[in-house]
Every structure is written in C-alpha cells, then in structure tokens.
C-alpha positions as CSV (number, residue, x, y, z in Angstrom):
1,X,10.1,15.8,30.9
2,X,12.2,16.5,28.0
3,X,11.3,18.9,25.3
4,X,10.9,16.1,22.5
5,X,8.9,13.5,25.1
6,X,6.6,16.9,25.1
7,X,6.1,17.2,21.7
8,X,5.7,13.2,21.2
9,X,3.3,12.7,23.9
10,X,1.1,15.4,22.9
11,X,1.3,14.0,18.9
12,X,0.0,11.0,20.4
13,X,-2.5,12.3,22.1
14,X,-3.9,14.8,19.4
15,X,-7.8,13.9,19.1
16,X,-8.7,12.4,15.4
17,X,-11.0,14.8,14.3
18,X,-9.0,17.6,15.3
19,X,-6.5,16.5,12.7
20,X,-9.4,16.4,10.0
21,X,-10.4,19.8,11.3
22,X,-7.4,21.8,11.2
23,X,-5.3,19.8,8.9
24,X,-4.3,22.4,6.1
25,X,-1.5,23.0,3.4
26,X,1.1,25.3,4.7
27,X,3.6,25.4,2.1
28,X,5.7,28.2,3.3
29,X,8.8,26.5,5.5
30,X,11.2,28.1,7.6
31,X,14.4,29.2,4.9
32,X,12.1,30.6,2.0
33,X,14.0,33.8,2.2
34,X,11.9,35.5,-0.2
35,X,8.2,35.0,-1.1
36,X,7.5,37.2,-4.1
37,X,3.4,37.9,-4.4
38,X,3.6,41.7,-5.5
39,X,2.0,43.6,-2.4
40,X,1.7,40.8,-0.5
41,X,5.7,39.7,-1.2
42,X,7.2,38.0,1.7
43,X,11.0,38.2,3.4
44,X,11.9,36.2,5.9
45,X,15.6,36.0,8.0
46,X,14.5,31.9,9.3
47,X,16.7,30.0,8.3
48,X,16.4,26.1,7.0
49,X,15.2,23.9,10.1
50,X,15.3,20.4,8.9
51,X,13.3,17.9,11.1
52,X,14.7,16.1,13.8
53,X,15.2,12.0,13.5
54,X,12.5,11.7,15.9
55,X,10.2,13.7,13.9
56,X,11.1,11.7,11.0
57,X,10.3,8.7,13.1
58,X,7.2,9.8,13.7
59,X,6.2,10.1,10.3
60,X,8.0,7.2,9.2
61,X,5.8,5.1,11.3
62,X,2.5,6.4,9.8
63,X,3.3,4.2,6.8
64,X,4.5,1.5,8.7
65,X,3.3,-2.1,10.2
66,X,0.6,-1.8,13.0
67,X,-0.7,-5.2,13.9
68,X,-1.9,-8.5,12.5
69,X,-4.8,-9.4,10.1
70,X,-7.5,-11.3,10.4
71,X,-9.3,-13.6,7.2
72,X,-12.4,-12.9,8.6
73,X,-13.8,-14.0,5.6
74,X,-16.1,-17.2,4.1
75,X,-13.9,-19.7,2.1
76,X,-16.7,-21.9,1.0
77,X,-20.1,-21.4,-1.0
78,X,-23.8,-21.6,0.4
79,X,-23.5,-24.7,-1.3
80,X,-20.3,-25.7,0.4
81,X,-17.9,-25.6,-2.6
82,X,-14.3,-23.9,-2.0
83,X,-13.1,-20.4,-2.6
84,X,-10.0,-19.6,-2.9
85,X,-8.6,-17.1,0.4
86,X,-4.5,-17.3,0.3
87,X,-5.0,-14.1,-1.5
88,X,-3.0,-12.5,1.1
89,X,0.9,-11.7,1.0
90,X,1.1,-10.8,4.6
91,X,-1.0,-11.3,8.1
92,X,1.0,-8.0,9.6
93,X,-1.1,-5.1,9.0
94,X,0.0,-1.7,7.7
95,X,-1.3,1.5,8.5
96,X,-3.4,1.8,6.2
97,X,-6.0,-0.8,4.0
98,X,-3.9,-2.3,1.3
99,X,-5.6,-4.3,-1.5
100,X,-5.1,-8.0,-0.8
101,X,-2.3,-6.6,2.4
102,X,0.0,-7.2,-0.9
103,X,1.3,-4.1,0.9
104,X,2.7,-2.9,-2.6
105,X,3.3,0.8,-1.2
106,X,7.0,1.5,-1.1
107,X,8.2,5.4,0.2
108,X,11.5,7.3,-0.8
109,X,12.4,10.0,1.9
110,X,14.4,12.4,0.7
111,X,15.8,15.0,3.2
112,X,19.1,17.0,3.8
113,X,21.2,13.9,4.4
114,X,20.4,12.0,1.5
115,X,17.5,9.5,-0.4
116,X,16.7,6.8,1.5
117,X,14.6,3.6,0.8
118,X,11.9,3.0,3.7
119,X,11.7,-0.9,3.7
120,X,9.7,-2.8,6.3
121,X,12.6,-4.8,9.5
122,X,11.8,-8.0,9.7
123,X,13.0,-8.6,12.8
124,X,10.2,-6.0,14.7
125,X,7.3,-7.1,16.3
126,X,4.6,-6.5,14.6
127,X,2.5,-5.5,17.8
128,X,5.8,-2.9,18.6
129,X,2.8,-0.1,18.5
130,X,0.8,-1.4,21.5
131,X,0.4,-1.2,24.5
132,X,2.3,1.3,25.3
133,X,5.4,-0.2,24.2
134,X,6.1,2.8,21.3
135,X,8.8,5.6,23.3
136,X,10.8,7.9,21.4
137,X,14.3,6.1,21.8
138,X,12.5,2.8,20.3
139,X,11.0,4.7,17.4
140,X,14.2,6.6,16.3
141,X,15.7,2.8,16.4
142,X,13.0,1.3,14.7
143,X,13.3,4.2,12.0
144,X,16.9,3.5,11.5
145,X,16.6,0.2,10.8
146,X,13.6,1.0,8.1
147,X,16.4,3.5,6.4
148,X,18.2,2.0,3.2
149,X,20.6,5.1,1.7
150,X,20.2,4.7,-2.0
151,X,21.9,8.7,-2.5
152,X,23.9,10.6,-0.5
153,X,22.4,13.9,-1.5
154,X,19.0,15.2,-1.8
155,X,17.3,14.0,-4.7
156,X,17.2,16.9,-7.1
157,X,17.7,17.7,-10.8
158,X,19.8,19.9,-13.2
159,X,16.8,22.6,-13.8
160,X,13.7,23.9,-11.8
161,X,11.4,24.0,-14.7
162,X,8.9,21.6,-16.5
163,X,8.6,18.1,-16.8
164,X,10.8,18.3,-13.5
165,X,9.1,20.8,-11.2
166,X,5.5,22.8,-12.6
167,X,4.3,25.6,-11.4
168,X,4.9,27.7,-8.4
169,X,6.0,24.0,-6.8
170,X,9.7,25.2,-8.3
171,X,9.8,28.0,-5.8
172,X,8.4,25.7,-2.5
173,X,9.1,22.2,-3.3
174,X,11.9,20.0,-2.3
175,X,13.3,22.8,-0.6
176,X,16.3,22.7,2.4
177,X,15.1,22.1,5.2
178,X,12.5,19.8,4.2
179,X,11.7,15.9,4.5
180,X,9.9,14.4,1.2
181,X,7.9,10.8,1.3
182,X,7.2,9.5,-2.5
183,X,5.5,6.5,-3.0
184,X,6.4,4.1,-5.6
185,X,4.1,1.0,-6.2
186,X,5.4,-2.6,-7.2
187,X,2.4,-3.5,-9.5
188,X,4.4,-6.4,-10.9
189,X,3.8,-7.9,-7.5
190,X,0.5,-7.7,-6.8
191,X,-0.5,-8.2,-10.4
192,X,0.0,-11.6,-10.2
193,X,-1.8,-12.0,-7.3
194,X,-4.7,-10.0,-8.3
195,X,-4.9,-12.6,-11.5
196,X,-4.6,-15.2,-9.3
197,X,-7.5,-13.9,-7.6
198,X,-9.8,-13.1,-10.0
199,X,-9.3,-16.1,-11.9
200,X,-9.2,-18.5,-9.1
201,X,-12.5,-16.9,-6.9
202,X,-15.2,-17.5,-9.4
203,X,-16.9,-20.2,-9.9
204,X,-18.5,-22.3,-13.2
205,X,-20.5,-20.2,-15.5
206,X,-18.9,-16.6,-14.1
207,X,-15.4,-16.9,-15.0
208,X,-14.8,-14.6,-17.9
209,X,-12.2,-14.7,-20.9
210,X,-9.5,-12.7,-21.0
211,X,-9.1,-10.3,-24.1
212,X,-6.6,-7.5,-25.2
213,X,-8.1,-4.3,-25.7
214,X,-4.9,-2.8,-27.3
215,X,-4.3,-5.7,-29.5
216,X,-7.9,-5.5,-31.4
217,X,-9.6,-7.3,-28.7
218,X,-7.8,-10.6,-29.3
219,X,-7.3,-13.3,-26.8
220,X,-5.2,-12.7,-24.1
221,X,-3.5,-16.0,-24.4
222,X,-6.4,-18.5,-23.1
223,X,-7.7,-20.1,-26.0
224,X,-7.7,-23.5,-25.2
225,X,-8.9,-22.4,-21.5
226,X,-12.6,-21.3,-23.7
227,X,-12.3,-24.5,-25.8
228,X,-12.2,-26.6,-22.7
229,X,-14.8,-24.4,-21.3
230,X,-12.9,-23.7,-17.9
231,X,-13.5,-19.7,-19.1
232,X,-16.7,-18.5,-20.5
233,X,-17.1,-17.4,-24.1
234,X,-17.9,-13.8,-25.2
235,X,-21.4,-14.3,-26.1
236,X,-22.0,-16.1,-23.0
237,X,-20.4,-13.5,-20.1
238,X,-18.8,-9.9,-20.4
239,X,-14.9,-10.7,-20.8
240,X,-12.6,-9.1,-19.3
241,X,-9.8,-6.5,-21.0
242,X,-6.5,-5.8,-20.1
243,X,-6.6,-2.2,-20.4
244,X,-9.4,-1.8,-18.4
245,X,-7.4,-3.4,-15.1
246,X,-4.5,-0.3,-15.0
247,X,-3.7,-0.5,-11.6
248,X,-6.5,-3.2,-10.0
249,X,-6.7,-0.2,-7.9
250,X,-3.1,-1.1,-6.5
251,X,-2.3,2.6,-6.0
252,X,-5.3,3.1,-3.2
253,X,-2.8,1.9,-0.6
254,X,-0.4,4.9,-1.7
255,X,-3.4,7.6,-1.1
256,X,-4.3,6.6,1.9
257,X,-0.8,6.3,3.5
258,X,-0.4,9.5,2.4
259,X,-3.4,11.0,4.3
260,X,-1.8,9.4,7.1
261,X,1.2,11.7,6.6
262,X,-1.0,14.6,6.3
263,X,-2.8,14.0,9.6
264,X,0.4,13.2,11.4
265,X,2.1,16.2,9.9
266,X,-0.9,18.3,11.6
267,X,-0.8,16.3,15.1
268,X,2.8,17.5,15.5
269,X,2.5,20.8,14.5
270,X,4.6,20.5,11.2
271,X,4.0,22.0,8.1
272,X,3.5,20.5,4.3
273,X,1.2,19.5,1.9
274,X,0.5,17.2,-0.8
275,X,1.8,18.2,-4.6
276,X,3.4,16.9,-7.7
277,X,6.5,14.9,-7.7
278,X,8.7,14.4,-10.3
279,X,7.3,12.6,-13.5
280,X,7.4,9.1,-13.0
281,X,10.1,8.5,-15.9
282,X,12.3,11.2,-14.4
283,X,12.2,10.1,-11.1
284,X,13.0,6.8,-11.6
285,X,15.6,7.2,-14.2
286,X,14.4,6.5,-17.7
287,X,16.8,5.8,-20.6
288,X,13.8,8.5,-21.8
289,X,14.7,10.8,-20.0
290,X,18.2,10.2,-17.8
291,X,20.4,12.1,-20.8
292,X,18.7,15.4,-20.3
293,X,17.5,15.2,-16.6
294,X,19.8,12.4,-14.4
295,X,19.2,9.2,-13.4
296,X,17.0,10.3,-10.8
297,X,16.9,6.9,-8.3
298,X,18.7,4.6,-11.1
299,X,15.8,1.8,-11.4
300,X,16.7,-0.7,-13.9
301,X,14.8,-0.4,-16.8
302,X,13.9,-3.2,-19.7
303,X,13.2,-1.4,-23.0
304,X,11.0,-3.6,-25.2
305,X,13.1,-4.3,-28.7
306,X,10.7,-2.2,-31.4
307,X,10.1,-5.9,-33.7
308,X,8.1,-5.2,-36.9
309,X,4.9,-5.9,-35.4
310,X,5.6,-3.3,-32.6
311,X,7.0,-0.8,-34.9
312,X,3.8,-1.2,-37.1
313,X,1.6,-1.1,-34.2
314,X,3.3,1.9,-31.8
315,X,1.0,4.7,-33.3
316,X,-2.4,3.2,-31.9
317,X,-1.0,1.8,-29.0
318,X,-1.3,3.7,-25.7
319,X,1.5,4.7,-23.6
320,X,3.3,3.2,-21.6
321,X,3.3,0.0,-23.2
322,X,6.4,0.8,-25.7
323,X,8.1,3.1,-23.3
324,X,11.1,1.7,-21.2
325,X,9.6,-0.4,-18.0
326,X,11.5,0.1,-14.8
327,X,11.2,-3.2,-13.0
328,X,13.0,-2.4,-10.2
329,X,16.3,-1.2,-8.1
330,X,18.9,-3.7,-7.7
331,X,19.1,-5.8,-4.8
332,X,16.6,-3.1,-2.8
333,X,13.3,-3.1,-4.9
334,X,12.6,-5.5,-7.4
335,X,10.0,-6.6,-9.8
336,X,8.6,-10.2,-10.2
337,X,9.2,-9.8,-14.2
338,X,12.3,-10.4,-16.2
339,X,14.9,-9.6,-15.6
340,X,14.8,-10.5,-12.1
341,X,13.2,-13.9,-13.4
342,X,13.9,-16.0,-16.4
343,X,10.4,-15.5,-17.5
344,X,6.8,-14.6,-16.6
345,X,6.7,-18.4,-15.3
346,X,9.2,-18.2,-13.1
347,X,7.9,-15.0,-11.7
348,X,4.6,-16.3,-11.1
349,X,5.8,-19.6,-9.2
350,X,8.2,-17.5,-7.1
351,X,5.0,-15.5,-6.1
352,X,3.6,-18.9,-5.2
353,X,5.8,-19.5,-3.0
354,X,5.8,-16.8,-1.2
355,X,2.7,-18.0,-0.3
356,X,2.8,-21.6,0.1
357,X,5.8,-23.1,-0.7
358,X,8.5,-22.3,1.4
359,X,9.2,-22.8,5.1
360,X,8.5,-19.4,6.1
361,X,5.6,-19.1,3.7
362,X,2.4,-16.6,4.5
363,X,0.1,-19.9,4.2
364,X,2.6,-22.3,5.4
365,X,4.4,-20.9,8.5
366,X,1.8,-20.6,11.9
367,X,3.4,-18.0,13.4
368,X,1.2,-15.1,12.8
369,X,-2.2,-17.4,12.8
370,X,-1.0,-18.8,16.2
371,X,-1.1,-15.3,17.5
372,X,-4.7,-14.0,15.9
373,X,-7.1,-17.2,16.5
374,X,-8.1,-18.7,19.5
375,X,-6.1,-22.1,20.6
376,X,-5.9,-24.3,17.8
377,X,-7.6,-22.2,15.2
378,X,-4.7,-20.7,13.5
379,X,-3.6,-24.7,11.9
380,X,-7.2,-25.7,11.5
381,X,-7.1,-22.6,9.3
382,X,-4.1,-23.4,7.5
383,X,-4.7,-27.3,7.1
384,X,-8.0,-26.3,5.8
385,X,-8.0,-22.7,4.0
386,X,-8.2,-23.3,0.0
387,X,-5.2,-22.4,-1.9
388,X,-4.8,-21.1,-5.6
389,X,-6.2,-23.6,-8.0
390,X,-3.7,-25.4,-10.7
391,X,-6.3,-23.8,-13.0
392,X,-5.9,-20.2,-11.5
393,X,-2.4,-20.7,-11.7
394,X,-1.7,-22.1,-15.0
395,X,-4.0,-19.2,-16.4
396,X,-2.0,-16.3,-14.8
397,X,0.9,-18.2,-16.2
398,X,-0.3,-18.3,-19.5
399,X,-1.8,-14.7,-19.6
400,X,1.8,-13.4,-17.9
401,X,3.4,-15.0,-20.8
402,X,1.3,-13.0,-23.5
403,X,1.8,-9.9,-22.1
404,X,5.6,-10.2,-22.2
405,X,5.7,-11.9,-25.5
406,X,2.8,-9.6,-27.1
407,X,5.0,-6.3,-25.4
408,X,8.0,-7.4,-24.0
409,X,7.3,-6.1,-21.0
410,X,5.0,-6.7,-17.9
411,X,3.2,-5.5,-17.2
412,X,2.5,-3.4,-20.7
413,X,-0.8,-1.7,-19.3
414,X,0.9,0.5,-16.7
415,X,4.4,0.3,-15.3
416,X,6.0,-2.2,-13.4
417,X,6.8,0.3,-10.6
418,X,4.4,2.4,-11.0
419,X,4.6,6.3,-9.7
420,X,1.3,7.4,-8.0
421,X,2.9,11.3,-9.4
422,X,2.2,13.0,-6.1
423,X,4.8,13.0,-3.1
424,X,4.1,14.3,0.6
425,X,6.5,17.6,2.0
426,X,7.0,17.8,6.0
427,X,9.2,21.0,7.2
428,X,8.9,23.7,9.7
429,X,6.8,26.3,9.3
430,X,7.6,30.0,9.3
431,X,5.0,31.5,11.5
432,X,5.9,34.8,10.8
433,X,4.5,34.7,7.0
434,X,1.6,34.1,8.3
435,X,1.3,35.8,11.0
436,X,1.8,38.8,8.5
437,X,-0.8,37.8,5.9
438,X,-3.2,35.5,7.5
439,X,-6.0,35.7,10.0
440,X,-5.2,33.5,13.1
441,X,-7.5,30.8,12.2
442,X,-4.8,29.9,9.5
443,X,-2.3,28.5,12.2
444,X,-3.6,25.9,15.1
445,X,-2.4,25.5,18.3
446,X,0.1,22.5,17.3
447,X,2.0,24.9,15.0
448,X,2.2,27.7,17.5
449,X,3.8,25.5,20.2
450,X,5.8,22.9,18.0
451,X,8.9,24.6,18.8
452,X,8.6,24.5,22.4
453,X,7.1,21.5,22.8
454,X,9.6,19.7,19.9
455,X,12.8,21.6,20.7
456,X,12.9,23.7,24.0
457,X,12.6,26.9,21.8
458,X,9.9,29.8,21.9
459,X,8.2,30.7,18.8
460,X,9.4,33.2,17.4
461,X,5.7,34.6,17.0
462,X,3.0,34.6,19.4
C-alpha cells in the first residue's frame, strides 16, 4: 500500500469524536524559522512543506457536495391551504446545513501556486462520496476540476501590519508553505430567496409590512400592498425592518464548513487553525481601499453616486450602506444585482427561473426527485409542490427596487458578497517546537505519524 493510500485510509477512518477531542490550534508550521517568545524563543531549520494535491483534495471535499436532499417537509395547512416549498436552489446536498441549500458559501484557496476559486463541477455525481466509490486518484481529479486560478501568486499584500494582518497573525498567517480556505458569501443570491420565502410562507393575518429602519422607519416600498391589505398594518402585527435581517443568517453555512475543515485538518494529522482574514474591503478589492493596499481578488464593485439626499443622510446612516458594494468577479462569481442585471427586477425573475422556469430548473427538471422518492413520487411532487406566489414575487420585486433606488445598492444592509472575516490555515506542523515547549498531550497520534503515513518519511521527532 502506498504511503498516501496510508495516510487517506486512515483520514477516513478517524472516529468522530476523536476529532472533537483532540482537534486543537497548532499554529506553528514547518518553515517558521524563528519563533521569538523571550525564554521560550523558538529556531527551527524545517523548511516550508506545502501540502500535497491529495491533501488539498481532502480538504477541498469537506466543503463540497455529499448527496441529495429531501423536502421532507408539509406544504399544506391543517386546514389544507398551500405553503409555499420551492424555497430550495438545489436538491444536492453540501457538507454541511445550508439555509434554504441556497448553498451561498463560496471558498478561495490560496496556496504556494496561486488563488484559486473552489466552484462546485457540474458534471460529478452527486452520490461520487458513496459507497466506496471516493479513491485518492478520483479525488485529486475531482479537486482539479473544482480549481478556477483567479491569481497566479499567493494572495498577499504590500505590508504586514493593520487593517491587513493584526496581531501576532503577521508573524504565522498566510505563511509558505501553507494552504488558506476563505469563505465569501453571495447574499445577493439568497436574499431574494429568503424574501421570497418569508413573504410567500405566511398566511392572512401574519404577514407583516416591511419598514426601513435606516430611513426613519418608513415603508420599505409596499404601500399599496397594506392598502390592499395583502400585508398587515403596524398596529395590527410587528413589521418587519431591514436592518434587523443583516445576513438572514446566510453566513451559518460558512461556520460550519469551516468546522468541517478543522476536523478534517485534525483526522489527517495536519496543522492550522481558525483566525482573521483580511478585512472584507481589502480582500476583495475596494476602490476604498485598493490605492493603498492592491486589489486583493479584483471583485467588481458599484459605488452608490453620493445624491443630495445621500449626502445629507451619510452621517446617521450605518455602514456599509454608502461604502462601495462588490457584486461580484467577472464571469466566475456574480451577484444577482446590477450590474450583472438591468435592475432589481430582472435579478429577481432570473432567480425565478432558476427555480422554475427553465428546462434544467431545480422545480422543473426530475432528475434529482427521480433519484430521492420512491417510484413515481418525485413528479407527483413536482406537479403538485406550491411555487412562489405572484404576490410573494411582485413584493420582493417591489422591496428589491427600493433598496437600490433608496441606496443604490443591494443589498444596502450588508454586502453583496459578504466576507464572514475569518479564513481557515492547513500546513505541516513542526513537531519539534513542540516537542520542546509542550507536554505530549499537545500533539496526537495523527500529527506524530502524518509524515509516514502521508509521505513515506519518519518524523523527525518521536
């Protein structure tokens, strides 16, 4: 058996709990030359070990596609009226619980060889996991395929110091040698679909208006929806501010993909830890910030034009709704906003579509449904599953539009792509640092033997 089929197997094999038990931040990587801490200054003579494509692979997966979903849900009242359930903008499953599986979670792996986009193949089983059917050759493919270059270098900046890097992260972070995962979230995306949902799901009597909480608590563009009395007035039902949504929680898929890193950096006897990436403006290349820092990963940005309203109003109004908006990266990430659509309209019908309108459409095309229910299930679920109301639809439309006519941006209550402000670091870790400082309980077995059981190699430290 090869060296790396050792080291896979045995990742694949490592029992659950003992990731939760000895899963730990090791920041010190092979290559840190020097470690100054006074008396307890480190020196080391490793030198940079950057991980293998397999191990890459490896981790790669943890954030991928696992399986199918099920709407094992009701879609109809006690009383036997409809609720809406195409809230859905896949059936595969990632590996981890994403909010409506809008599967908004995108990851930027940044290593020796360059910045690379991790995007989902659509031309991979979603099942590829099972049964056996995951081997190290098929996973290094399957990784390749997920790999979009976006730089050809490290992503990295002209200083060390704050906004960029903070604290002792200057000295460990984003060093040679190492692999970086940082998750950027296309809120734009599931937005809309979270409007959708919360506007279509409810039924007469508990469907609350929509109000601006940075605009003096005005309407958020559905007046004549409370004059027709399709949404409930203020005295009637608690409405429901803008401000108060932030991220619908859109960001929870990001932490707990992460954890998955962390456990599977601790199954295969890697180093790393969790810290601060770069500022979200930085990394993404604000017009803020790209004079002094770079461009970072050059997303496009839309800077809202400063009217007099704006002007008068930027002191009381919270960030970031006046800052630059980066909407997305050309023709690899992009936002379901202007400029990527002729307006908040168009966005929101292209959204629908994705759904239900075209041929290969989540709620149109059987494919996935076929393979999840039993016989005939998956069309009598499709011919009979209630879709977005014209209602729900026309609302999201009109509140859309207010937010980029009121800002002009969307959204205006957090970013487009929104950075989560944490990134994930894999490398190899120099046993000898802690072998000299640290009791043994510091390092677990998967550490000590990674090198043999990854590379052919004997620890250096035993």
């Amino acid at each position: 058996m090869s060296e790396r089929k050792t080291g896979f197997e045995k990742a694949l094999e490592y029992p659950l709990f003992s990731a939760f038990l000895h899963r730990r931040t090791r920041r010190i990587s092979k290559g840190l030359h020097k470690v100054p801490a006074k008396s307890l200054t480190y020196t080391s003579t490793e030198k940079p070990q950057p991980l293998t494509p397999l191990e890459e692979a490896m981790l790669i997966a943890a954030t991928g596609i696992t399986g199918i979903t099920m709407h094992d849900m009701p879609f109809q009242t006690p009383e036997g009226k409809d609720i809406t359930l195409t809230l859905y903008l896949h059936i595969p499953g990632r590996a981890a619980s994403s909010p409506d599986n809008v599967q908004t979670t995108h990851f930027f792996m940044i290593n020796d060889s360059g910045t690379y986009f991790l995007r989902q193949p659509d031309d991979v089983d979603p099942y590829f996991f099972r049964d056996g059917g995951m081997t190290p050759d098929k996973l290094v493919a399957w990784a390749e395929k997920c790999k979009v270059k976006v730089l050809d270098h490290r992503l990295d900046f002209n200083t060390r110091n704050y906004p960029v890097y903070i604290g002792t992260n200057r000295y460990l972070s984003n060093v040679p040698g190492s692999t970086i995962f940082v998750p950027v979230v296309n809120l734009s995306k599931y937005y809309i679909n979270v409007l959708l949902y919360l506007i279509g799901q409810e039924p007469q009597g508990f469907r609350p208006t929509w109000i601006d909480d940075w605009r003096f608590y005005r309407s958020a563009g559905v007046k004549k929806w409370l004059k027709n009395g399709y949404l409930e007035p203020l005295e009637t039902l608690t409405p429901m501010p803008l401000g108060w949504l932030n991220t619908i929680r859109g960001h929870i898929e990001a932490d707990l993909l992460i954890q998955n890193l962390l456990l599977t950096i601790q199954a295969m006897g890697l180093g790393g830890w969790i810290h601060a990436s770069f500022p979200g403006p930085v990394l993404l290349g604000s017009p803020e910030t790209a004079d002094k820092y770079g461009k970072g990963l050059g997303f496009r940005h839309v800077t809202p034009e400063l009217t007099l309203c704006r002007r008068l109003l930027k002191l009381v109004t919270p960030l970031p709704a006046w800052l630059p908006n980066p909407v997305g990266l050309d023709n690899v990430l992009e936002g379901f906003c202007p400029p990527y659509y002729k307006d908040m309209n168009a966005a929101v019908d292209a959204l629908i579509e994705l759904k239900e309108k075209r041929r290969d459409a989540v709620y149109r095309d059987p494919k996935y449904f076929n393979q999840i229910f039993k016989g005939n299930l998956g069309k009598v679920f499709l011919d009979e599953v209630p879709r977005d109301t014209p209602e729900a639809i026309a609302i999201t439309k009109d509140i859309c539009t207010y937010i980029w006519e009121t800002y002009g941006r969307f959204p205006a209550h957090v970013d487009a792509m929104y950075v989560p402000g944490v990134w994930v670091q894999a490398h190899h870790t120099d046993l000898n640092y802690y072998d000299q400082l640290y009791q043994a309980a510091g390092i677990s077995e998967t550490q000590r033997e990674h090198q043999e059981r990854w590379h052919g190699a004997t620890a250096d430290t035993r």
